[in-house]
N, C-alpha and C positions, 0 to 999 in steps of 0.2 A: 625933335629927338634925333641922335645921333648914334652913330655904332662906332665902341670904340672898344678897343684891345687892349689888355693887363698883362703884365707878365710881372712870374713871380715864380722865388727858388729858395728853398731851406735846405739841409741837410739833416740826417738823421745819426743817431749815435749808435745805433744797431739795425740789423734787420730784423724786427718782430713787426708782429701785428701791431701791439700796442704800440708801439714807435713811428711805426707808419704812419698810423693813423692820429697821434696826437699832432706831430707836427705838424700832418695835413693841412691838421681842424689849426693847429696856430695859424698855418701860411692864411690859407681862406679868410681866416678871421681878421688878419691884419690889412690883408686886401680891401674887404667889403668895408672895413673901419676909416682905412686912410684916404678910401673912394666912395667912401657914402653911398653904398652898396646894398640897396634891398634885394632880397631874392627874387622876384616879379622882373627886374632890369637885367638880369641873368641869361641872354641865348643861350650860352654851350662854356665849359670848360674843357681845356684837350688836358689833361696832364703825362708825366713822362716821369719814369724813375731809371737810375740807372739799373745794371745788370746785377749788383749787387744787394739789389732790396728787391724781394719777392715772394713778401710772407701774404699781403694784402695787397688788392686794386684801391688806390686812392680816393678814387672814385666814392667808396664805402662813407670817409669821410663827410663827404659831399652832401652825403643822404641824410648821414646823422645829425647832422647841423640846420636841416632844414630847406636842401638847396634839392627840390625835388619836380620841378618844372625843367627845368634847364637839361638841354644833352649836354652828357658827360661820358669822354673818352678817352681810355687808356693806351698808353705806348710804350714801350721798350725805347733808352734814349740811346740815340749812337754810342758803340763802347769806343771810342777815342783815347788810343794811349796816351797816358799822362792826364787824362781828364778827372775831374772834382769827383770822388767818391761820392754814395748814399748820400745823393742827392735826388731829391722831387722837387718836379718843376711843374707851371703850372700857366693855362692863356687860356684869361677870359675874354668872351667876345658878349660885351654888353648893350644897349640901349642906355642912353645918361644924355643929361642935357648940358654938355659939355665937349672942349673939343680934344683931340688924342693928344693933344701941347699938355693937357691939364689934369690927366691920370697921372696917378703915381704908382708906379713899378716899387714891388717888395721882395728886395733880397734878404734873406736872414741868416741869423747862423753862419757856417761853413759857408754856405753861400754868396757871401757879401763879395767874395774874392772875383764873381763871376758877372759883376756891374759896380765897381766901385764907385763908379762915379755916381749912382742912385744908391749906392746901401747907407744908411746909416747910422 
């Protein structure tokens, strides 16, 4: 078994609760889908949103979906002028029987501007 790290960013189209948390639950989802991702292979999520989304902790997502073993951490993300708006970002730190060559990083949404070369 090996310990390996995800990264992954959506953007949201408002600051609400329900906005936060839907996309969250997309980003998560599409993670654990594209990386064959059970929640038991889960150590820790760190997530980050920028300054402009602050209705919900992301985290919450996390819970609702089932991912309830694992630390999960939230952050305020550098405000960097000129940087990607209501954006949540997201780094899993897993167990997988696979090496970090062979995860797949998930940018979505607004997001994709922020790893083109993995978004797709």
């Amino acid at each position: 078994m090996s310990v390996v790290c995800i990264r992954g960013a959506i953007t949201a189209n408002e600051n609400s609760k329900e906005e936060i948390l839907n996309k969250t639950e997309m980003l998560l989802k599409a993670i654990n889908e594209a990386n064959n991702i059970n929640d038991e292979d889960i150590v820790s999520i760190v997530f980050t949103m920028t300054k402009d989304l602050n209705k919900v902790y992301p985290a919450v997502a996390a819970r609702k979906i089932g991912i309830t073993q694992a630390a999960l951490l939230c952050y305020q993300e550098l405000d960097i002028e000129g940087s990607l708006e209501k954006c949540i970002r997201v780094m899993y730190t897993c167990e997988k029987d696979c090496s970090q060559k062979d995860v797949k990083h998930i940018y979505l949404e607004g997001a994709k501007v922020l790893r083109p070369d993995l978004a797709k």
